[in-house]
C-alpha positions as CSV (number, residue, x, y, z in Angstrom):
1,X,0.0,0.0,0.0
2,X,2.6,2.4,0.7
3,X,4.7,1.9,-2.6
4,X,1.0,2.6,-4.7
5,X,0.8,6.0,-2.2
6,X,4.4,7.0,-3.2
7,X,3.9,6.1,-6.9
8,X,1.3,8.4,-6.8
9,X,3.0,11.2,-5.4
10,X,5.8,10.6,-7.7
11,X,2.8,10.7,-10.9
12,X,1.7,13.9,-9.4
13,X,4.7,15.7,-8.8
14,X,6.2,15.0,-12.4
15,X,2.5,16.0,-14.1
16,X,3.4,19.3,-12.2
17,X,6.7,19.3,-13.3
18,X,5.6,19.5,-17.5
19,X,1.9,20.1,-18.0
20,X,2.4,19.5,-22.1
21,X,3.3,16.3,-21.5
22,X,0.1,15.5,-19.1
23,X,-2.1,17.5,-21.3
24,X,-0.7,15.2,-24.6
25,X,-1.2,12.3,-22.6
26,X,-4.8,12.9,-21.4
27,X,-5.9,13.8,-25.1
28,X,-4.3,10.5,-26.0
29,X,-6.0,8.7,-24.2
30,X,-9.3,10.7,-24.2
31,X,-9.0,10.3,-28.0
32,X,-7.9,6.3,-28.1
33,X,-10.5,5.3,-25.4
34,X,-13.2,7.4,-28.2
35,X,-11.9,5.9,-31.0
36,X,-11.9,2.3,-29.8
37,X,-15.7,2.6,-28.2
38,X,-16.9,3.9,-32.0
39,X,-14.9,1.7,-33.7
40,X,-16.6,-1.5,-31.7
41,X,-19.4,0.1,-32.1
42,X,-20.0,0.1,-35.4
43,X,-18.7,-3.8,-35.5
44,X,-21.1,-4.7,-32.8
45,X,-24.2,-3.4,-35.0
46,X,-22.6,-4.3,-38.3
47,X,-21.9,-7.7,-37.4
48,X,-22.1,-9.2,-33.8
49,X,-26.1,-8.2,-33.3
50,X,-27.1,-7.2,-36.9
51,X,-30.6,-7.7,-36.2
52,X,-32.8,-5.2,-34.4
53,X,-35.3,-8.0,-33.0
54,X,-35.4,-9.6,-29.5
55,X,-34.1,-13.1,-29.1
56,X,-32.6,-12.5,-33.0
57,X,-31.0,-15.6,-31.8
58,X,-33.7,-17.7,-31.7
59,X,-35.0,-16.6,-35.4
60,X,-34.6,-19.3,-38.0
61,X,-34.8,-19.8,-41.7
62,X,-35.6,-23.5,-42.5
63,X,-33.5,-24.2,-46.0
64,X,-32.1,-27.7,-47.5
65,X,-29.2,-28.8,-49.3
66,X,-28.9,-30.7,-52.4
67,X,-26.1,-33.3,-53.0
68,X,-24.5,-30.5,-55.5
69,X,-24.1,-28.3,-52.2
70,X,-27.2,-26.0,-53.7
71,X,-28.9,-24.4,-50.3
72,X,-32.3,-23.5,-51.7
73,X,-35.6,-22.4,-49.0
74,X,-38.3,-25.1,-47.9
75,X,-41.5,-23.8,-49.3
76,X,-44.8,-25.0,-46.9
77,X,-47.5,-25.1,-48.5
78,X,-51.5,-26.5,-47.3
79,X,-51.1,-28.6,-44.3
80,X,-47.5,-27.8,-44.1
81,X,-47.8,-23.9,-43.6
82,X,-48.8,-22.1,-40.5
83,X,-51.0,-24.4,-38.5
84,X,-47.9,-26.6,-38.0
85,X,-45.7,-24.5,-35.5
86,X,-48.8,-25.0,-33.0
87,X,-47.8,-29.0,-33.2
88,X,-44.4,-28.8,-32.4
89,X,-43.3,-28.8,-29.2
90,X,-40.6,-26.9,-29.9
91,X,-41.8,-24.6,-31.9
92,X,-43.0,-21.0,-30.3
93,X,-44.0,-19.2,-33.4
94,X,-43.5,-20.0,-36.9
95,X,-44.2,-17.6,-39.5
96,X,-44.0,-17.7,-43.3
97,X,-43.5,-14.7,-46.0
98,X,-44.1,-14.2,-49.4
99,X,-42.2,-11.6,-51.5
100,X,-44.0,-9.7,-54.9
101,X,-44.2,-6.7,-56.4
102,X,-47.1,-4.0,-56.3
103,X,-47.8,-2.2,-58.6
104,X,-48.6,1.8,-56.8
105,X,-51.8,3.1,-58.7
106,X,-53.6,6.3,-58.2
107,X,-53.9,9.7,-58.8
108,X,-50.1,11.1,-57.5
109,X,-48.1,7.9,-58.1
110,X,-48.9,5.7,-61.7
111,X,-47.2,2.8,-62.3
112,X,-44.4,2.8,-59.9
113,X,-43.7,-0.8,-58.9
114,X,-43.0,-1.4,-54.7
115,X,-41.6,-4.7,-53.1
116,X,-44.2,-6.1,-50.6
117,X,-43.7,-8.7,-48.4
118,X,-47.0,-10.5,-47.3
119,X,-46.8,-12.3,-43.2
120,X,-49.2,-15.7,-42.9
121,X,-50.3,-14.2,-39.2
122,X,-51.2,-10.6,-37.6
123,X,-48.7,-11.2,-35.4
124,X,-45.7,-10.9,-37.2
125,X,-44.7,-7.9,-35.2
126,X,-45.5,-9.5,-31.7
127,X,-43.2,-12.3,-33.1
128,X,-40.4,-10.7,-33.9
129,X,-40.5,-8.7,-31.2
130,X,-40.7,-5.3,-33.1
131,X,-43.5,-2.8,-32.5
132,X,-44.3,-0.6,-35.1
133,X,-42.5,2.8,-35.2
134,X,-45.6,4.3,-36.0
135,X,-49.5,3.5,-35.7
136,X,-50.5,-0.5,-35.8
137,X,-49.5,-3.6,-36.6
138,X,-51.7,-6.3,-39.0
139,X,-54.8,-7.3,-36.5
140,X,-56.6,-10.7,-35.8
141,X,-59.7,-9.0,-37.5
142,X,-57.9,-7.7,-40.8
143,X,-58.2,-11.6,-41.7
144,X,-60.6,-13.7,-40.0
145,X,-60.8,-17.6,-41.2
146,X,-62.9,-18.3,-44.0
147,X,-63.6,-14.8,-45.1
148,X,-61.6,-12.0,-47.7
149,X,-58.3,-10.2,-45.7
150,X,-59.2,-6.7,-45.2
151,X,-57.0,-3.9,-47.1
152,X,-55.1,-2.9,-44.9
153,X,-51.1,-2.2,-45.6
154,X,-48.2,-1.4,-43.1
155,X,-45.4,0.8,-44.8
156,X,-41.5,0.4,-43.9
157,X,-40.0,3.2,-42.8
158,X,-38.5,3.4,-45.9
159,X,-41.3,3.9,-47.9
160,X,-43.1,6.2,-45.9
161,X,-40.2,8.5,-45.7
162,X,-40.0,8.4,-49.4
163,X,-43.5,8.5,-50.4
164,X,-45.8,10.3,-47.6
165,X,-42.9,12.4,-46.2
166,X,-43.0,11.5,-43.1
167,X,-46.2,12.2,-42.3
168,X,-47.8,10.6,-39.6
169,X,-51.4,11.6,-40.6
170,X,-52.7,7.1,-40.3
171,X,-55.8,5.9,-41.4
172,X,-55.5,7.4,-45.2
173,X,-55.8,5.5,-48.1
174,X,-53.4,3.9,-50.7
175,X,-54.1,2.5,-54.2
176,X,-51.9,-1.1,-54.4
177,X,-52.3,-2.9,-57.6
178,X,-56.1,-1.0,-58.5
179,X,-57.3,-2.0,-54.5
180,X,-57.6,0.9,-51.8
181,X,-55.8,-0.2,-49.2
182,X,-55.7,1.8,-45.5
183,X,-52.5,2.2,-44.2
């Protein structure tokens, strides 16, 4: 204990001795200590957790491999699709996506083609753990079994930046491929 307490004296009198010197070294180390915490960072986002959900480790995308070393995705389809997650044991949720394009139609926007990504289940944002930035998610009653899906449409952030301006006047209406759809 007493050699720390004289090291310490000794630090003290020599920082007294030439300031410059303890001024350069502060910033140096102010400035490695910044440097190092951005630099991390960015690596943590980019490539440790990549993935803004919750439990993004738990998330899986079922594919298969042919003999050739091909990796291609396993389409469900019919008694394959949704209703099977319920079954397994060890399945918590299991949710399946479809990508298209939509065509934008109206009066301000004619022609212009969107990527859309339809969910099998309203609760696709409950799922994943990711709340919508802005208004709702998809609802039980915007498909109920046996009867058309209503037209309703959640925008990425993305889109509604590019499109609407950022507006966050909900509840207006949006042609999709000649259908009104409320967003």
């Amino acid at each position: 204990m007493r050699t720390i307490v004289q090291d310490l004296q000794y630090s003290v009198r020599q920082l007294v001795k030439s300031p410059g010197l303890a001024l350069t070294a502060l910033v140096s180390l102010a400035l490695g200590i910044g440097a190092t915490t951005a630099v991390f960072s960015v690596i943590y986002a980019g490539l440790i957790n990549p993935y803004p959900f919750t439990s993004a480790e738990r998330i899986v995308r079922l594919t298969m491999q042919s003999k050739a070393g091909q990796a291609d995705w396993i389409n469900l389809n019919g008694g394959a699709g949704p209703s099977s997650g319920g079954s397994l044991a060890i399945v918590e949720s299991l949710l399946a996506m479809d990508y298209h394009a939509m065509i934008q139609t109206g009066h301000d926007i004619s022609g212009e083609m969107s990527d859309a990504i339809g969910f099998n289940r309203e609760t696709v944002f409950a799922d994943l753990g990711v709340p919508p930035a802005l208004g709702r998610g998809l609802w039980p009653s915007d498909a109920v079994e046996g009867q058309d899906p209503q037209a309703v449409t959640v925008l990425s952030y993305k889109f509604w930046q590019a499109h609407f301006l950022s507006d966050p006047g909900r509840g207006r209406k949006k042609r999709f491929n000649w259908t009104e759809r409320t967003i």
